[in-house]
N, C-alpha and C positions, 0 to 999 in steps of 0.2 A: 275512621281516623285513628281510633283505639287501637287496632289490628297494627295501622300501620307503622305508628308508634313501636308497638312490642316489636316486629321484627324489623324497623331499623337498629333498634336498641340490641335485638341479639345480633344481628352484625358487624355492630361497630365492635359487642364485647368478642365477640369469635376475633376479628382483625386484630384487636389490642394481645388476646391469647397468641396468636402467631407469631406479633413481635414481640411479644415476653421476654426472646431471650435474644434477640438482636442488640447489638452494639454499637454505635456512629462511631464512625471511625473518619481521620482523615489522613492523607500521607502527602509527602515529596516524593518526587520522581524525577529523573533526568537521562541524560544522554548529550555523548560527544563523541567525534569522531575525528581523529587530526590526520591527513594524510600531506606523503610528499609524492610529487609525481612529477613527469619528465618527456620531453620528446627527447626518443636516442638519436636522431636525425639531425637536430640541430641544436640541441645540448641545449633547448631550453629547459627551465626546472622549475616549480615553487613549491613553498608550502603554505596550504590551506588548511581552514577548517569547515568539515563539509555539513560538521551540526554542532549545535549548544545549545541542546533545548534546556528547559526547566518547566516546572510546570507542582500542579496540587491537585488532588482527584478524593475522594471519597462517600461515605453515606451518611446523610446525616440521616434521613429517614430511609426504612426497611424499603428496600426493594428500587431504591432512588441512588443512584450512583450519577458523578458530576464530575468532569476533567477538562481543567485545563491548561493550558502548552503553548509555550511562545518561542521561539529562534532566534537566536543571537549572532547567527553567523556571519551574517553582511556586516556587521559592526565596522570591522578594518576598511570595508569597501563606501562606509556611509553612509548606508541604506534603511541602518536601526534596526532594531528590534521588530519581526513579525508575526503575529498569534498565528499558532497551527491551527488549534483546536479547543473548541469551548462548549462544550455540549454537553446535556442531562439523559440520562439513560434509565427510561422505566422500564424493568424488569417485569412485564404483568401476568405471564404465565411460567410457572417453572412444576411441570407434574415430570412423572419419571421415563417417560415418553415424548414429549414435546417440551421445549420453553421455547419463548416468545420475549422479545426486547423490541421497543423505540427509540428511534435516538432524536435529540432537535437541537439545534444549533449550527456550529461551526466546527464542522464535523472531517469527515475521511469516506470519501464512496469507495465504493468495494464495485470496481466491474474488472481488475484483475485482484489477486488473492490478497487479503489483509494486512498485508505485513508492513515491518516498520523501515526506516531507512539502515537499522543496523541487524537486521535479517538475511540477507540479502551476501551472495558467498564470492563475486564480483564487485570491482570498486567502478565501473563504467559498463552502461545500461544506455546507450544515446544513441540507439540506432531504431529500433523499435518506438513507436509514436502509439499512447493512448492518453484517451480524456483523461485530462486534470483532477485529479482526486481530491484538491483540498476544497472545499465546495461549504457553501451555507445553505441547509435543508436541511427533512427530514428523511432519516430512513429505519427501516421493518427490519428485523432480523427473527429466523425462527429454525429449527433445531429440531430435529426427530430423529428418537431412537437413536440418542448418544452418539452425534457426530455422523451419523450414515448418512441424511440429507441434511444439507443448511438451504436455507434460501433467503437471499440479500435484495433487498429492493430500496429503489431510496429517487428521490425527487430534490432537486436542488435549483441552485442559480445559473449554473453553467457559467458559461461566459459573456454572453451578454457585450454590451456594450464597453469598449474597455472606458471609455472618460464621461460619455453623458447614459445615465442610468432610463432609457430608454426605449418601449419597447423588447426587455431585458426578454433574454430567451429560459427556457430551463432544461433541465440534463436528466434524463429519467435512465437509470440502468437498476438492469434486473441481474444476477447469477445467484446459478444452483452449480451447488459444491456435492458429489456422491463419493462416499468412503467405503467402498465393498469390504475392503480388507484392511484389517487392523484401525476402524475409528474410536477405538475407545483411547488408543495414543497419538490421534490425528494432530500432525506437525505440518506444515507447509512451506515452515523455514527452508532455506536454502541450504546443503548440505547434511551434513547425518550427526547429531548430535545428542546428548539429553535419554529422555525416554525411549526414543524408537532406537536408539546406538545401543543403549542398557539392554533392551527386550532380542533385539534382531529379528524378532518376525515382522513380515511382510506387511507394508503400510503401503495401498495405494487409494490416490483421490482425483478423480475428473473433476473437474472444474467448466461451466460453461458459461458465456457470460454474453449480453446484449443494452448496446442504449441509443439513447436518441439526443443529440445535443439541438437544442433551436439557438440560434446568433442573431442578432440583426445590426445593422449598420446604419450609419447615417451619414449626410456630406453636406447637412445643413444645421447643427448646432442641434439634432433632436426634432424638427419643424418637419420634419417626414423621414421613414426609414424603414428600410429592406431587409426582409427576414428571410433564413434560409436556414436548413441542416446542416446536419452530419450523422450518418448511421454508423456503428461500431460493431464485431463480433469478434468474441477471444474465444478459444479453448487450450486448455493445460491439463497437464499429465503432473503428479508428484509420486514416485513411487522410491521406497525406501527398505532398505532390507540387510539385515547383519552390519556391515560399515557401509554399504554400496549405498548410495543416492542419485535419482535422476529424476530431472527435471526439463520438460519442452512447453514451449507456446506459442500460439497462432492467433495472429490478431490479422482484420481487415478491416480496414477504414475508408469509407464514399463521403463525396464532399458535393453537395449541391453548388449549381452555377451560378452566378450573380447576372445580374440583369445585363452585364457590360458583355458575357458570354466567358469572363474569366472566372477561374475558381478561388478557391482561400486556404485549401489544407497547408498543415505541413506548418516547417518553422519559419519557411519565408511566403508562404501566404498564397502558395502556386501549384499547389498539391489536387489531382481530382481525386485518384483513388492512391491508395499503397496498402501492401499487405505483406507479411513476413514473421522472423519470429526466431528463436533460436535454440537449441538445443545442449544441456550440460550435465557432466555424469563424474561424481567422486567418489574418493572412498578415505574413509577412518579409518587410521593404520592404528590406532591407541592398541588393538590385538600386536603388532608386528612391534613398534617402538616403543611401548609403554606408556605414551600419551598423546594426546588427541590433535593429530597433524593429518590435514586434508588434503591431497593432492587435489586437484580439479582440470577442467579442461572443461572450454566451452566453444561453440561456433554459428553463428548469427546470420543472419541476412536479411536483403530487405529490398522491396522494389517500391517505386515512387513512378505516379505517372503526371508529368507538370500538366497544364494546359496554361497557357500565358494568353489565352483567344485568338491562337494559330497552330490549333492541331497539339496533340498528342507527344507525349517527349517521354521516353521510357528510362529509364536511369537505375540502377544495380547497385546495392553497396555491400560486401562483404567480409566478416571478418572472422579471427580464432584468436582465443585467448585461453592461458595455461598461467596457473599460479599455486596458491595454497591457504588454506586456511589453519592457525593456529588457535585452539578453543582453550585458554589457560580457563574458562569459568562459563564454559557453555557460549549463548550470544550477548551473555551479559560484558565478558570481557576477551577479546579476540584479537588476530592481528592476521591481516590479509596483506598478499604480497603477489601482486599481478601482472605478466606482462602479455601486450596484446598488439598484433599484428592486424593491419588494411589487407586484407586479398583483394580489394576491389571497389572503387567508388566513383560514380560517375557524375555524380552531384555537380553543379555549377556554383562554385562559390565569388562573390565581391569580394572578402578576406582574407586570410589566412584560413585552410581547410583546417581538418580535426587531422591527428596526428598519424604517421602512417605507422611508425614503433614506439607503442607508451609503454613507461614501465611506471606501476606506482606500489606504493606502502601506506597502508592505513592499519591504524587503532582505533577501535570502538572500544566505548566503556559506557554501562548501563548501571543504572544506582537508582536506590528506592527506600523510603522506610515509612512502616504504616502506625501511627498511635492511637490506640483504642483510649475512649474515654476511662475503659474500667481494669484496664491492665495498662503494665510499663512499652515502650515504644520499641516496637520488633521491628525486623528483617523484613523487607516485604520487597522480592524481585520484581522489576518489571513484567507485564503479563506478556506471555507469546504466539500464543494459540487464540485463530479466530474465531472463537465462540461464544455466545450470545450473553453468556454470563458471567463471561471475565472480563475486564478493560480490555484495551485493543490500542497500542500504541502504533501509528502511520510514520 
């Protein structure tokens, strides 16, 4: 009992020596994004806003980080205010070779790449269908050899039941991120800016990713109810180099039968399989104009296969889009200006379809400040890189 006494006791003093020199720290954080946008076809137009987050994150104990983020932008539409994100982050392994992170709460799955809603070098993304990211669970993050492999795993609620909590399903995705070249400045961001624009050597990272969503249903108030899938596989490409940036992904989505023989993917619930993905490539002219203006160009596509419990229905939807991004302060503060053309969509719609010539305009602005208990209250940018020991803003 003596023995075990002494060496809890030097444990505990070896941990108090490691925080010695640790600081709690807490901060504010935010983001907003106001864009205007427009059908040229039929001159419709508004203005939105497509985020107003806020939110508070910090440490109060070593190794123990805590964020959380709520959404304001439904406001005008009624809806209220939504929590993104509310989760505690143990740090428990950090050697110079590996670190290791958990995260629990009300969180952001990672089965495509990390990023936040103003990463991201396109204002429309609506053609391409993957699982739901904003999710309540727990997920693994871990780190070898300075950004050259990550691997993300995480167990959540999926979707489950959408009104009676039932039988609830859960969403397990795994991805491994490989950075051969240039991970010591691993960006994932959308276009070329920051770090890898300053260095110009060559930054590329595979991305692979897989999950399993379980659903179930009911048609009796919860009093019996029908469970089924959904399997998922992505892979991406980010490769980045002097101003040049490109970026491609491929995702395939399968969708289990329901006992009726009809299926459920998809945004109107009739989807068996679809797969597609799209492809974009810029460049930083900040060498040619003397500051940091992104031409881009992108082109997408997508197949959907219905099954309604008569057979098979194949449908196409294709499109290209060309704009630019303005980086007055990296992704912190930016202005995208995009117009994007339908080549092709075969989709069945009940309403009004998605626009055949949009053109839109947005502004993002990201804002941050961290106050240490034992110093005065600093600059503290939002984090942007997905690695296991920074924040990670969705």
């Amino acid at each position: 009992m003596k023995k075990i006494s002494i060496i809890l006791g030097l444990l505990l003093m070896a941990g108090l020596a490691m925080a010695a020199d640790f600081q709690p720290w807490v901060g504010v954080r935010g983001s907003y994004q106001a864009v205007f946008h427009t059908d040229l076809l039929d001159s419709a137009a508004a203005f939105e806003v497509d985020r107003a987050r806020i939110g508070v994150e910090g440490e109060w104990i070593k190794d123990i980080y805590f964020q959380v983020e709520a959404d304001a932008k439904n406001t005008k539409k009624g809806k209220g205010t939504e929590l993104k994100v509310a989760f505690i982050r143990w740090s428990f392994l950090d050697m110079d070779t590996f670190k290791g992170a958990v995260e629990f709460g009300a969180l952001t799955t990672t089965f495509a790449r990390g990023l936040s809603g103003t990463e991201y070098a396109f204002i429309n993304y609506d053609i391409t269908t993957v699982p739901e990211s904003y999710q309540y669970g727990v997920q693994v993050k871990g780190n070898l050899m300075n950004n050259f492999v990550e691997v993300i795993a995480s167990v959540s609620d999926g979707e489950g039941l959408s009104t009676i909590n039932t039988a609830k399903g859960l969403l397990y995705v795994g991805r491994v991120e490989i950075t051969p070249l240039g991970s010591e400045m691993k960006d994932l961001r959308e276009g070329n800016t920051g770090k890898t624009l300053a260095s110009g050597a060559p930054m590329l990272s595979i991305g692979l990713a897989a999950a399993l969503d379980n659903k179930a249903k009911t048609d009796d108030l919860g009093y019996t109810s029908e469970t089924y899938n959904s399997s998922h596989l992505l892979a991406d490409v980010t490769f980045k180099m002097l101003g040049f940036s490109i970026f491609g992904q491929f995702v395939m989505n399968s969708y289990d039968a329901l006992s009726d023989g009809t299926y459920w993917g998809g945004v109107n619930k009739n989807v068996k399989e679809s797969s597609g993905g799209f492809v974009q490539v810029g460049y930083n002219l900040k060498d040619v104009v003397g500051f940091e203006l992104e031409p881009m160009v992108k082109f997408e596509m997508w197949n959907d296969v219905l099954n309604e419990g008569y057979g098979d229905v194949d449908t196409k939807k294709q499109d290209f889009a060309v704009g630019f991004n303005w980086y007055a302060h990296g992704h912190d503060f930016k202005m995208n200006v995009e117009y994007r053309h339908m080549l092709k969509d075969e989709n069945f719609y009940f309403g009004k379809p998605p626009a055949e010539d949009y053109f839109g305009f947005r502004v993002t602005h990201k804002f941050g400040a961290k106050l240490s208990l034992a110093s005065k209250t600093e600059s503290k940018p939002a984090s942007t890189v997905n690695t296991v020991d920074k924040p990670v803003e969705e």
